[in-house]
PDB file of N, CA, C and O in Angstrom, chain B, residues numbered from 101:
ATOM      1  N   UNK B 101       0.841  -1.192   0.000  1.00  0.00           N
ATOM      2  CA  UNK B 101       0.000   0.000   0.000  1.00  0.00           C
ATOM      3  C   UNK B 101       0.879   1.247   0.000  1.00  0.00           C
ATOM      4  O   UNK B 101       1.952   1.264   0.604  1.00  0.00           O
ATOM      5  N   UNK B 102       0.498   2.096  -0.559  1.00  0.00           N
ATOM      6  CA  UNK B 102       1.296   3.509  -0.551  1.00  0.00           C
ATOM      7  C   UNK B 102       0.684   4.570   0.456  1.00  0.00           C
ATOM      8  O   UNK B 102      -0.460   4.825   0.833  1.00  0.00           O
ATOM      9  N   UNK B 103       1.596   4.937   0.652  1.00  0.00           N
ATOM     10  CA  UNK B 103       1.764   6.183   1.613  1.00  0.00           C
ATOM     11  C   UNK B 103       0.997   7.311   1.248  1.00  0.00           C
ATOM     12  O   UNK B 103       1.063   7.650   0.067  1.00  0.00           O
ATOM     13  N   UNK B 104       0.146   8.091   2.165  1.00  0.00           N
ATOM     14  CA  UNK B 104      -0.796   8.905   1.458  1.00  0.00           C
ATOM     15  C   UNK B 104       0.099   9.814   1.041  1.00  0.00           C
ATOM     16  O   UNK B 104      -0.103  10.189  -0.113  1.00  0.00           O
ATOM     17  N   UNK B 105       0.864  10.213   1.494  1.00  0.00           N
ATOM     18  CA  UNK B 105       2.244  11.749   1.282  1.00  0.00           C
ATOM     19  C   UNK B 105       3.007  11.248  -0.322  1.00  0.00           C
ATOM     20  O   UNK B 105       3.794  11.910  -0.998  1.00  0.00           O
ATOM     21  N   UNK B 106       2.414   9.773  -0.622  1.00  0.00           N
ATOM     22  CA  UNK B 106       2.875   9.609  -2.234  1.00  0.00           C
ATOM     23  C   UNK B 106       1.887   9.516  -2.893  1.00  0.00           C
ATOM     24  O   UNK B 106       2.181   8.966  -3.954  1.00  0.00           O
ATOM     25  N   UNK B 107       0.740   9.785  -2.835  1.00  0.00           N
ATOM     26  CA  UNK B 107       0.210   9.938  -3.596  1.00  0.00           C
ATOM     27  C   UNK B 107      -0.555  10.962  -4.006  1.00  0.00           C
ATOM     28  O   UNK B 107      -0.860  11.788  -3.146  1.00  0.00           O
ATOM     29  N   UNK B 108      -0.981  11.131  -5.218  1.00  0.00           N
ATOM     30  CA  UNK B 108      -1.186  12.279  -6.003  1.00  0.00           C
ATOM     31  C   UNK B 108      -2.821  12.884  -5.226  1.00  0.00           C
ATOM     32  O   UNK B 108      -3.874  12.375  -4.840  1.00  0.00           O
ATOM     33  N   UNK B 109      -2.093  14.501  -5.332  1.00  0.00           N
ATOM     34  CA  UNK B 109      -3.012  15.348  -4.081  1.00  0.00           C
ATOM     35  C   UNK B 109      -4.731  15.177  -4.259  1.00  0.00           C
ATOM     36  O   UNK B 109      -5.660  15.393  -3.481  1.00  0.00           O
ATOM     37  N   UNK B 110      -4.660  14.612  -5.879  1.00  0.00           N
ATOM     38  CA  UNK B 110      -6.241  14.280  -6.123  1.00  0.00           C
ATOM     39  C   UNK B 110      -6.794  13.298  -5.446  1.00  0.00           C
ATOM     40  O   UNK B 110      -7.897  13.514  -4.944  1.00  0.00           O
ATOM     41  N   UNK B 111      -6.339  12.360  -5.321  1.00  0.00           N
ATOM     42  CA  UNK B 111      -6.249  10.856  -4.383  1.00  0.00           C
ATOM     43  C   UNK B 111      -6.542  11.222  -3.123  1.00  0.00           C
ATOM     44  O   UNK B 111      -7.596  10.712  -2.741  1.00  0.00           O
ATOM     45  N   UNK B 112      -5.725  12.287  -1.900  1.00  0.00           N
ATOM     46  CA  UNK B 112      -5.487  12.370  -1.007  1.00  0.00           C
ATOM     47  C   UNK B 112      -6.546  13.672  -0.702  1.00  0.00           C
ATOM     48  O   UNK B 112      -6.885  13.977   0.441  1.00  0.00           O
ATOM     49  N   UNK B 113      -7.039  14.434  -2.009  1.00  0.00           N
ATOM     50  CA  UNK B 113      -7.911  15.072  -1.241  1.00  0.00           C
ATOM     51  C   UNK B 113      -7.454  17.091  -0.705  1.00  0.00           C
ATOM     52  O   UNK B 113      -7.968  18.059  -0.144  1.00  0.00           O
ATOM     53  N   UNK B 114      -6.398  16.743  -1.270  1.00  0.00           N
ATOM     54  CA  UNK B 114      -5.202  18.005  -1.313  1.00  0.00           C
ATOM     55  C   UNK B 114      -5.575  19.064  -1.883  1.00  0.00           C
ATOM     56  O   UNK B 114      -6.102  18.775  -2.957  1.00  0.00           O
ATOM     57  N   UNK B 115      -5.558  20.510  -1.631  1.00  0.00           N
ATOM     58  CA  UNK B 115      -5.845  21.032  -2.610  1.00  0.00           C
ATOM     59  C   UNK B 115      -4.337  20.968  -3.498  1.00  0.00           C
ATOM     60  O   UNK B 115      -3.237  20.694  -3.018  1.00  0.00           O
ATOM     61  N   UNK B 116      -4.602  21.253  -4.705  1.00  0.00           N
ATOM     62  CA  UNK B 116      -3.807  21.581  -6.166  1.00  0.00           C
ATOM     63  C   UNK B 116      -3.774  22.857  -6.171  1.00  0.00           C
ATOM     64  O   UNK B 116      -4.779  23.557  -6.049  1.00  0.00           O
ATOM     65  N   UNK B 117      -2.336  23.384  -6.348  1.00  0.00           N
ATOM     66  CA  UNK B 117      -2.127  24.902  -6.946  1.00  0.00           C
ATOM     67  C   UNK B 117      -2.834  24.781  -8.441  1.00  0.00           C
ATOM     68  O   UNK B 117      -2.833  23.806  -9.193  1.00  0.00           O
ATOM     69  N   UNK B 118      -3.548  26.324  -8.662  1.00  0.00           N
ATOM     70  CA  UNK B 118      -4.015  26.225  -9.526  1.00  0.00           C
ATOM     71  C   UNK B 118      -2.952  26.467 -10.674  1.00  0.00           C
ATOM     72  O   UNK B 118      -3.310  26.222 -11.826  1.00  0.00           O
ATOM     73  N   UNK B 119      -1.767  26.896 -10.459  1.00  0.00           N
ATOM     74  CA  UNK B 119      -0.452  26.960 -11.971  1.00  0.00           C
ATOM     75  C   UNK B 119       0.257  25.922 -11.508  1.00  0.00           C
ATOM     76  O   UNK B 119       1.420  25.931 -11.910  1.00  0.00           O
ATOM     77  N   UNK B 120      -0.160  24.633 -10.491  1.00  0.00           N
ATOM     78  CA  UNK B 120       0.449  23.599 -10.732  1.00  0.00           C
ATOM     79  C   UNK B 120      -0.250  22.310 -11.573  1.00  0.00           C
ATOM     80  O   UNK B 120       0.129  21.196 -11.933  1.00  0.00           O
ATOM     81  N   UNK B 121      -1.128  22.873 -11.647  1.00  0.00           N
ATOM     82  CA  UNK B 121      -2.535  21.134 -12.844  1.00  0.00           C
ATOM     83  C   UNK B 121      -1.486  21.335 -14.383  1.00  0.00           C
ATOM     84  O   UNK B 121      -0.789  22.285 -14.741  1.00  0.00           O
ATOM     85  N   UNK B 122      -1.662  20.472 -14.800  1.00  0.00           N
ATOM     86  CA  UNK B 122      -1.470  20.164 -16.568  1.00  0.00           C
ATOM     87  C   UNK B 122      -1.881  20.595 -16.797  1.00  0.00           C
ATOM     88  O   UNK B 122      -3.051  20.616 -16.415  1.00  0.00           O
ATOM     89  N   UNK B 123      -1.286  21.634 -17.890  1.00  0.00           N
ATOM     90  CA  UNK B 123      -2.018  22.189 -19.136  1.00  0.00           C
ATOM     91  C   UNK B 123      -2.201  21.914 -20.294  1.00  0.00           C
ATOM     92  O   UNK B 123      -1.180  21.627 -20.918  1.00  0.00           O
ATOM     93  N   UNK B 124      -3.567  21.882 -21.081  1.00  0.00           N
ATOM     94  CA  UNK B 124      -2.923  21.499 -22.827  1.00  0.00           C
ATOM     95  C   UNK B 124      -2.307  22.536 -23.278  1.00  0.00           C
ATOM     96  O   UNK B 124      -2.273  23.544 -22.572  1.00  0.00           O
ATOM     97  N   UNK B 125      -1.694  22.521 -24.530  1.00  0.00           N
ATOM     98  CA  UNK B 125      -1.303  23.973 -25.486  1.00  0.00           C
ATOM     99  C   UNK B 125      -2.476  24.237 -25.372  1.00  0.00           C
ATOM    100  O   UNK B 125      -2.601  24.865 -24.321  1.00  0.00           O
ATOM    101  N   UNK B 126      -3.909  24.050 -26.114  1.00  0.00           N
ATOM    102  CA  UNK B 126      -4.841  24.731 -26.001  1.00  0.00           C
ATOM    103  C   UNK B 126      -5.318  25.817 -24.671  1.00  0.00           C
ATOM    104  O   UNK B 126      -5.972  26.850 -24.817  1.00  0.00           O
ATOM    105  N   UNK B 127      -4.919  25.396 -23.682  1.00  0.00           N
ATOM    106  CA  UNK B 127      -5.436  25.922 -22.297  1.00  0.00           C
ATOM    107  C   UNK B 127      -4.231  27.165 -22.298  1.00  0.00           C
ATOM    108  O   UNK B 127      -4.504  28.302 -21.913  1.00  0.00           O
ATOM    109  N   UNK B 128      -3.178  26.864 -22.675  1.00  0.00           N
ATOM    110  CA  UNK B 128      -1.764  27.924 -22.394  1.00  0.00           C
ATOM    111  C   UNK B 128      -1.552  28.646 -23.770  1.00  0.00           C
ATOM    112  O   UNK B 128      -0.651  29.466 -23.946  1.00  0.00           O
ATOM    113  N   UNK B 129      -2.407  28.292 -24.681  1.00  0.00           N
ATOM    114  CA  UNK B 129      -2.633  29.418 -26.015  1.00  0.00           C
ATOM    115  C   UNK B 129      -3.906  30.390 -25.518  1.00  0.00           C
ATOM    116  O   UNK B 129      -3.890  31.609 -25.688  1.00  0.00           O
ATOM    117  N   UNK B 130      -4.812  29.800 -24.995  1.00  0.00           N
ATOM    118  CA  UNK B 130      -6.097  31.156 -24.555  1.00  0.00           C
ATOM    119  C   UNK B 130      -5.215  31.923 -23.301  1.00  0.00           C
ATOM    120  O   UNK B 130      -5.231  33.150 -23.198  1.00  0.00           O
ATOM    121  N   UNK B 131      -4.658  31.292 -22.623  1.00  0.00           N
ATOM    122  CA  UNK B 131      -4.548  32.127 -21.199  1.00  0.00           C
ATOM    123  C   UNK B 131      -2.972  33.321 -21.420  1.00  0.00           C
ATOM    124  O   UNK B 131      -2.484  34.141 -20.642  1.00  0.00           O
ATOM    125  N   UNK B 132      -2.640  32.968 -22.597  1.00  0.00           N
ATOM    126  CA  UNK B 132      -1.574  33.627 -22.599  1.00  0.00           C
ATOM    127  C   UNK B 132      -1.050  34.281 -24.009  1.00  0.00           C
ATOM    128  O   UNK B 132       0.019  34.842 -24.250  1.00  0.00           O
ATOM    129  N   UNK B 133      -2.144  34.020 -24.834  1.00  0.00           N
ATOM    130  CA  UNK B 133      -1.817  34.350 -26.398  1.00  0.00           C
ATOM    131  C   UNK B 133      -1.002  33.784 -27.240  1.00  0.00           C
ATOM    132  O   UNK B 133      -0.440  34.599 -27.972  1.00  0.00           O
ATOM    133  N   UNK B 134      -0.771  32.867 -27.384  1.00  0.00           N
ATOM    134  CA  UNK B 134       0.469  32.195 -27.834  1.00  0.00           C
ATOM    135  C   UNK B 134      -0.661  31.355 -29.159  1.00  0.00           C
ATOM    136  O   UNK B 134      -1.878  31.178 -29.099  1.00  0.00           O
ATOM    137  N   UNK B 135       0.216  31.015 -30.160  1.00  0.00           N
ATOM    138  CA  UNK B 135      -0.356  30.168 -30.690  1.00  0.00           C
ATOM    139  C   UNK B 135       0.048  29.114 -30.743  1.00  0.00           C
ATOM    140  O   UNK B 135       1.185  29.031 -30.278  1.00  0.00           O
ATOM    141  N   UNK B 136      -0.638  27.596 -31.357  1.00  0.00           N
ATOM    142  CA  UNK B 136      -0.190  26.317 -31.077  1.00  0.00           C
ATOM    143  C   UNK B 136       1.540  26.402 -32.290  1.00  0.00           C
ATOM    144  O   UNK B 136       2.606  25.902 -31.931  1.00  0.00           O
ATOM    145  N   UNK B 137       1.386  26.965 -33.323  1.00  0.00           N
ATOM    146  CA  UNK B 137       2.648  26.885 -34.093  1.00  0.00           C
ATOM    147  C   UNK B 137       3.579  27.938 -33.203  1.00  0.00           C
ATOM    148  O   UNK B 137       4.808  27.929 -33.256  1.00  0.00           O
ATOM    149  N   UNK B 138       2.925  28.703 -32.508  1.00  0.00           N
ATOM    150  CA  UNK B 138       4.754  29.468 -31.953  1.00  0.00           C
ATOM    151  C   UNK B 138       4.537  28.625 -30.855  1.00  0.00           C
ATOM    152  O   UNK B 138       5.318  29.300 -30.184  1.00  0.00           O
ATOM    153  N   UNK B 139       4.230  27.878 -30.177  1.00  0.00           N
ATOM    154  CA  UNK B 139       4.580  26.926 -28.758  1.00  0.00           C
ATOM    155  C   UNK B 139       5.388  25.682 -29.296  1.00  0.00           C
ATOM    156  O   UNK B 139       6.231  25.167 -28.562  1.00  0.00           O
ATOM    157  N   UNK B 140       5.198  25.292 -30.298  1.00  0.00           N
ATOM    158  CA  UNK B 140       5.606  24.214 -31.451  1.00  0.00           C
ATOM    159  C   UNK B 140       7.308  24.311 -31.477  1.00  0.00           C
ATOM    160  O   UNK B 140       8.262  23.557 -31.283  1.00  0.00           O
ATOM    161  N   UNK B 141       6.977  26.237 -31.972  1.00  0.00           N
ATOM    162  CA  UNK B 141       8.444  26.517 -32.702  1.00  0.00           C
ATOM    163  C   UNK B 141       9.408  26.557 -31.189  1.00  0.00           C
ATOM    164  O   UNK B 141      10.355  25.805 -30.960  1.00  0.00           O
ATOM    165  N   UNK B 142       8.914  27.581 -30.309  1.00  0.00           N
ATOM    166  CA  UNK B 142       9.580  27.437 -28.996  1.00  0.00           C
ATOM    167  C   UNK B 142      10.090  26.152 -28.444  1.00  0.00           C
ATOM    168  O   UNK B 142      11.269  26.229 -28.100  1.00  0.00           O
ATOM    169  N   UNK B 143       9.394  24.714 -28.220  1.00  0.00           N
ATOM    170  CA  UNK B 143       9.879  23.827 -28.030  1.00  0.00           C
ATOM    171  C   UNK B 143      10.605  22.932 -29.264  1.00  0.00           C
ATOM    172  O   UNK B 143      10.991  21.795 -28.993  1.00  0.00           O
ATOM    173  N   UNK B 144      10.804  23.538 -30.794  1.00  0.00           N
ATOM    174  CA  UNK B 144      12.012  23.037 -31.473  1.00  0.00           C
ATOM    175  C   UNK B 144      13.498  23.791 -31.283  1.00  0.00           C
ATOM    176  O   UNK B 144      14.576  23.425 -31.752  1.00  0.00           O
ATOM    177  N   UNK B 145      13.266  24.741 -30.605  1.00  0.00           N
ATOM    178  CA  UNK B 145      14.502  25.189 -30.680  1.00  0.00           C
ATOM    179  C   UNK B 145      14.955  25.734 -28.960  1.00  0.00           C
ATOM    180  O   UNK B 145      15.938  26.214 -28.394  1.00  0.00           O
ATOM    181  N   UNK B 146      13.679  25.344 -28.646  1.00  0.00           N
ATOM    182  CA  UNK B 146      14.684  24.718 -27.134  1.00  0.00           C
ATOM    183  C   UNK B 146      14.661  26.215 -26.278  1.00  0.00           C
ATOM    184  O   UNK B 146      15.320  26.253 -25.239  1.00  0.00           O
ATOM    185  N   UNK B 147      13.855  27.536 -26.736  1.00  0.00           N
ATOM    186  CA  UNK B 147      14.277  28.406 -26.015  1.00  0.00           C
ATOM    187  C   UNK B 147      12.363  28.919 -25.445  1.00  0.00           C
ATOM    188  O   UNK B 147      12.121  30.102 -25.206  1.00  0.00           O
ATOM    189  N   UNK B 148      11.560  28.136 -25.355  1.00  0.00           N
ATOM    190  CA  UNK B 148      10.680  28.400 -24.579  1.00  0.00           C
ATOM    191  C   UNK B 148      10.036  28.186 -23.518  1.00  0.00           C
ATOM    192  O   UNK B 148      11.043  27.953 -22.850  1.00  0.00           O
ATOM    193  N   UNK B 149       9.086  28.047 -22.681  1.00  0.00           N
ATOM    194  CA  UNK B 149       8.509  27.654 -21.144  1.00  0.00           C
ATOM    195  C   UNK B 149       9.153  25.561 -21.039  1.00  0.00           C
ATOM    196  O   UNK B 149       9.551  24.789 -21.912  1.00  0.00           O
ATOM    197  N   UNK B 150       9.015  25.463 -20.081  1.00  0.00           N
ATOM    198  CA  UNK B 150       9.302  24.027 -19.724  1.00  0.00           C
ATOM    199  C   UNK B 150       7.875  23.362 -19.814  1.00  0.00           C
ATOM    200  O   UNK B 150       6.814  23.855 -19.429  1.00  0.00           O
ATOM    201  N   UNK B 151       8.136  21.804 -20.569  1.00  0.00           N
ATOM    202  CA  UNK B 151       7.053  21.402 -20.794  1.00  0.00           C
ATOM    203  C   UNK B 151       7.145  19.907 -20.462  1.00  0.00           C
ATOM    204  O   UNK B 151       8.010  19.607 -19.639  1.00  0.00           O
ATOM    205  N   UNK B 152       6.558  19.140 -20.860  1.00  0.00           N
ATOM    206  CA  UNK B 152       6.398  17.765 -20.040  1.00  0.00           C
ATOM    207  C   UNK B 152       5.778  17.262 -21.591  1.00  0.00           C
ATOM    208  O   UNK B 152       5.029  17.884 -22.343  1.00  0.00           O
ATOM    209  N   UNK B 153       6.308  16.082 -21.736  1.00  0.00           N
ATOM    210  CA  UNK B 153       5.640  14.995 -22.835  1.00  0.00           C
ATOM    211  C   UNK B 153       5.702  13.794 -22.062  1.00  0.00           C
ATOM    212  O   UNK B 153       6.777  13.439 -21.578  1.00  0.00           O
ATOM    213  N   UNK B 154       4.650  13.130 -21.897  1.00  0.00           N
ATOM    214  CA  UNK B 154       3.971  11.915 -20.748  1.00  0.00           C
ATOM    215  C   UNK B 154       4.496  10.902 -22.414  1.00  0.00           C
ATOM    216  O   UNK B 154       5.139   9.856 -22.327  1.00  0.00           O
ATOM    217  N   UNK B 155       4.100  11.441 -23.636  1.00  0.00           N
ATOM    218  CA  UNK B 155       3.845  10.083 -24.464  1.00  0.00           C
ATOM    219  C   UNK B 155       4.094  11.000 -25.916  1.00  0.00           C
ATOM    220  O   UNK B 155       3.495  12.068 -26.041  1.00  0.00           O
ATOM    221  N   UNK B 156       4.907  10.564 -26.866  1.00  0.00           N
ATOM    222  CA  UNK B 156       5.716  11.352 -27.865  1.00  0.00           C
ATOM    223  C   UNK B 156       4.212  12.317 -28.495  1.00  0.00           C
ATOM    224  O   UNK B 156       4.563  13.371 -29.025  1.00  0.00           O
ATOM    225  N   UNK B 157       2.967  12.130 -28.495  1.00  0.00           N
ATOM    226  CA  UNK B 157       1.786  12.952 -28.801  1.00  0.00           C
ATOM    227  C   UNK B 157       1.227  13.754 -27.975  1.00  0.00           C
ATOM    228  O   UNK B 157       0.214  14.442 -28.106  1.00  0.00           O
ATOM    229  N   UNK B 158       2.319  13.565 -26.652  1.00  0.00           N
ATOM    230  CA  UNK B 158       1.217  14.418 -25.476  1.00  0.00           C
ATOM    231  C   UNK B 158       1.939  15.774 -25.020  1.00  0.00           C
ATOM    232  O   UNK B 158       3.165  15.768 -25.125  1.00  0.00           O
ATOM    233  N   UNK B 159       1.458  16.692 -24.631  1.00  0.00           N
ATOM    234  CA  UNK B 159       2.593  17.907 -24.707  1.00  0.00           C
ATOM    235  C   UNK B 159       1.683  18.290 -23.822  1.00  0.00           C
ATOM    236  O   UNK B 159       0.472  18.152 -23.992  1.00  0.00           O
ATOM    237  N   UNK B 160       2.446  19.009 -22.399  1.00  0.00           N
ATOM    238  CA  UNK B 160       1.297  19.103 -21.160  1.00  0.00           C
ATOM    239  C   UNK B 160       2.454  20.745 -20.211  1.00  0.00           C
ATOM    240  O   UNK B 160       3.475  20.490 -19.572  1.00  0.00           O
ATOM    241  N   UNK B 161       2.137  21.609 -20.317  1.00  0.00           N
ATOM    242  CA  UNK B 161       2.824  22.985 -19.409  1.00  0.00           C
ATOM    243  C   UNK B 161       1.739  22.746 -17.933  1.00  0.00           C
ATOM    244  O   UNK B 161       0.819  22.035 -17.530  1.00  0.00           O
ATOM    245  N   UNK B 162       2.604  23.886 -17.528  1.00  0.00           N
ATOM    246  CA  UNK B 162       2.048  24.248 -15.956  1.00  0.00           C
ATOM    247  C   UNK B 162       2.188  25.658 -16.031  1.00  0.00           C
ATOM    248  O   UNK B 162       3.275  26.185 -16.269  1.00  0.00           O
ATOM    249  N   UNK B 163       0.990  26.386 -15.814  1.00  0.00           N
ATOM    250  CA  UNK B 163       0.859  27.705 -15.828  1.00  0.00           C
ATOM    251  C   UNK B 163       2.136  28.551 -15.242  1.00  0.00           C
ATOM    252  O   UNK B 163       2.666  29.541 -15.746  1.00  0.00           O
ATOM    253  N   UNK B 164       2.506  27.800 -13.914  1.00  0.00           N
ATOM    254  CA  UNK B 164       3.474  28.538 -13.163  1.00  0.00           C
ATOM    255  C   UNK B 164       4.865  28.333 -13.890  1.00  0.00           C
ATOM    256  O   UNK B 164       5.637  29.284 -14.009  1.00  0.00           O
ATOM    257  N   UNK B 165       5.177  27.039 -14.388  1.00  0.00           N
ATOM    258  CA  UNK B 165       6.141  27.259 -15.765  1.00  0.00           C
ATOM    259  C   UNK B 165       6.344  28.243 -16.543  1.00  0.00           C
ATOM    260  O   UNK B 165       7.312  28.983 -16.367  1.00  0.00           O
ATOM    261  N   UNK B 166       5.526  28.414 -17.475  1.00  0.00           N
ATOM    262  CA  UNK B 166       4.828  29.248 -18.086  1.00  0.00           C
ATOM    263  C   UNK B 166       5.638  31.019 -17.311  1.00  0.00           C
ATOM    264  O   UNK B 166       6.619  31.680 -17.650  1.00  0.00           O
ATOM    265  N   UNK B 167       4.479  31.210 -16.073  1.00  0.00           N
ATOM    266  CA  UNK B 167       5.283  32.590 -16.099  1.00  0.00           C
ATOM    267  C   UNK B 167       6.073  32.772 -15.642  1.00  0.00           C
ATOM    268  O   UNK B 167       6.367  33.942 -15.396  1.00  0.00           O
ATOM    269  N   UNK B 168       7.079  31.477 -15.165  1.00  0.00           N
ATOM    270  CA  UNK B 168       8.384  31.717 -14.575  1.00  0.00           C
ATOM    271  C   UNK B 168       9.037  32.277 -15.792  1.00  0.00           C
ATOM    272  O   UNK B 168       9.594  33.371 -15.703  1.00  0.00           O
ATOM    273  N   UNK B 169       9.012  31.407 -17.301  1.00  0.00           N
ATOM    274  CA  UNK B 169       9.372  31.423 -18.291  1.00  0.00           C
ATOM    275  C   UNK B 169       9.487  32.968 -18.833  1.00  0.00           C
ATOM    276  O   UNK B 169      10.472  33.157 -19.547  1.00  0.00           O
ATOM    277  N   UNK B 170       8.528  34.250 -18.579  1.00  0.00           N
ATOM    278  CA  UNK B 170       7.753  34.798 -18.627  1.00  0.00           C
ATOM    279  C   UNK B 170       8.958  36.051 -18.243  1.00  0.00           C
ATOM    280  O   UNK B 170       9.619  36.796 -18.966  1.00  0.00           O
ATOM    281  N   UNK B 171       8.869  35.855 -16.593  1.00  0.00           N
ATOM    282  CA  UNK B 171       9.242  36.868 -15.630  1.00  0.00           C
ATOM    283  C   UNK B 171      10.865  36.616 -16.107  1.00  0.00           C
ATOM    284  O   UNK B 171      11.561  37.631 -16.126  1.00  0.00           O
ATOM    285  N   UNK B 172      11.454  35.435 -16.460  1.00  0.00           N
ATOM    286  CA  UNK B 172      12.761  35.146 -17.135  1.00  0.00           C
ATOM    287  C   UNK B 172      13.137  36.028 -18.103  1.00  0.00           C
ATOM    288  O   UNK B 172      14.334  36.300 -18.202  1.00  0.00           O
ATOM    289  N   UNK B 173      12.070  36.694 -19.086  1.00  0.00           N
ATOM    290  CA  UNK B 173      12.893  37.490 -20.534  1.00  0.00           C
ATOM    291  C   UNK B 173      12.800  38.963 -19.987  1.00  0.00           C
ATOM    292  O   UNK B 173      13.014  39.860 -20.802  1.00  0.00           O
ATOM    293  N   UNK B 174      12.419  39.396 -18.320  1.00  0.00           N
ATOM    294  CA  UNK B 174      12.392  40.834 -18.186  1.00  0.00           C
ATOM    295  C   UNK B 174      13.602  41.520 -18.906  1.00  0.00           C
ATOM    296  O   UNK B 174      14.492  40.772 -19.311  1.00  0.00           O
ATOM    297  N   UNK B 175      13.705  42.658 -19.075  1.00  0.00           N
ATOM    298  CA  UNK B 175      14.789  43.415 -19.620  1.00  0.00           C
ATOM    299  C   UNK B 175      14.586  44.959 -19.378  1.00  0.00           C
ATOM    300  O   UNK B 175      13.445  45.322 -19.092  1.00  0.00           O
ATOM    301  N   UNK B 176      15.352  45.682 -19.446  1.00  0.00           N
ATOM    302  CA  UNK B 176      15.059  47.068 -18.901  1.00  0.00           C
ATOM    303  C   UNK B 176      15.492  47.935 -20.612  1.00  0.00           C
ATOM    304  O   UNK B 176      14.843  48.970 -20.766  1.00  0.00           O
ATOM    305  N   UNK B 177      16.054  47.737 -21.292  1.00  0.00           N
ATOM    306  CA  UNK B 177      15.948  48.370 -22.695  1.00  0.00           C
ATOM    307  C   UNK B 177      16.177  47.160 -23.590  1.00  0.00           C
ATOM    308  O   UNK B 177      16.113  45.960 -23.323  1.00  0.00           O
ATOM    309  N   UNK B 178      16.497  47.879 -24.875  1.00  0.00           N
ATOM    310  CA  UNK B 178      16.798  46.849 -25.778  1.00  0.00           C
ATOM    311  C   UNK B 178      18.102  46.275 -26.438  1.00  0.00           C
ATOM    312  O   UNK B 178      18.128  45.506 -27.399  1.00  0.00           O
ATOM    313  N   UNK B 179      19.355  46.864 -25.646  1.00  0.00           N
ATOM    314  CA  UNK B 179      20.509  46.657 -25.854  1.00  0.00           C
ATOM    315  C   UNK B 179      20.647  45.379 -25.110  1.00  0.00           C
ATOM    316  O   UNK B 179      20.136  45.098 -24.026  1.00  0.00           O
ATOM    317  N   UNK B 180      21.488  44.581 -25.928  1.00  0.00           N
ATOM    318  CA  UNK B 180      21.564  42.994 -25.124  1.00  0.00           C
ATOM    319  C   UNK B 180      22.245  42.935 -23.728  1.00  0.00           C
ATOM    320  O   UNK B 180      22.024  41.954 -23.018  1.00  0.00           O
ATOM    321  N   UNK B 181      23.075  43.951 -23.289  1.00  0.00           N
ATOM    322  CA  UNK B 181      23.501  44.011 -22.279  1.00  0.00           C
ATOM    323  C   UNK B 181      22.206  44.790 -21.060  1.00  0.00           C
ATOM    324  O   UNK B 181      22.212  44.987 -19.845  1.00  0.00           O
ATOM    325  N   UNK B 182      21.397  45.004 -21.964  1.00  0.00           N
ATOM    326  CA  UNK B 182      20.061  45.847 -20.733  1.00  0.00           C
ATOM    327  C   UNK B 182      19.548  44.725 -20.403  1.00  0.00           C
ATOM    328  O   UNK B 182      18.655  44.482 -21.216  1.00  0.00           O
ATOM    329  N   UNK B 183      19.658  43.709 -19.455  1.00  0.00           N
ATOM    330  CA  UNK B 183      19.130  42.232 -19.224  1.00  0.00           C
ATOM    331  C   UNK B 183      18.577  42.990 -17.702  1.00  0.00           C
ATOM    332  O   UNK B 183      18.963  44.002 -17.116  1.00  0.00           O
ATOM    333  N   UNK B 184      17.602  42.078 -17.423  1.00  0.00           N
ATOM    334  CA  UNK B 184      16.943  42.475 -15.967  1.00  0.00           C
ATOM    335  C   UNK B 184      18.042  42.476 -14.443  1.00  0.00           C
ATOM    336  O   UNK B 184      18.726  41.465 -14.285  1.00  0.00           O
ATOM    337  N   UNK B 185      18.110  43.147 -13.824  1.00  0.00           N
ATOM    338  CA  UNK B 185      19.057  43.184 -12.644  1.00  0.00           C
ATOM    339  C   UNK B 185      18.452  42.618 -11.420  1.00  0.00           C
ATOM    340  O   UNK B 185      19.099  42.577 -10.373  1.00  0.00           O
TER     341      UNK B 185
END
């Protein structure tokens, strides 16, 4: 038998952060404007939010991913050295 502290907070009755549930692209294209081809292009080249694939068709974010990802590109001008302090 497993330990309630291992198992998943739905099971146990836990509340869930709400930017910690799975997201589809669909759910993280309305909530954030993105479209499914620039979330596509971001995860071919490796420089967008962190994402999770359960199964080579399944593609699943976490909101709080998302705007960590977000609060990551701050910048204070547009010279490459104006990076957030």
């Amino acid at each position: 038998m497993t330990k309630t502290s291992e198992r998943p907070a739905a099971e146990t009755g836990e509340a869930v952060s709400y930017g910690q549930r799975w997201r589809e692209i669909k759910e993280v294209c309305e909530r954030y404007g993105f479209t499914r081809d620039h979330l596509a292009q971001l995860r071919f080249t490796g420089t967008g939010p962190r994402y999770y694939a359960p199964t080579p068709r399944t593609i699943r974010y976490k909101f709080d991913d998302v705007d960590e990802w977000i609060e990551s590109s701050a910048r204070y001008g547009t010279a490459p050295e104006a990076v957030a302090r």
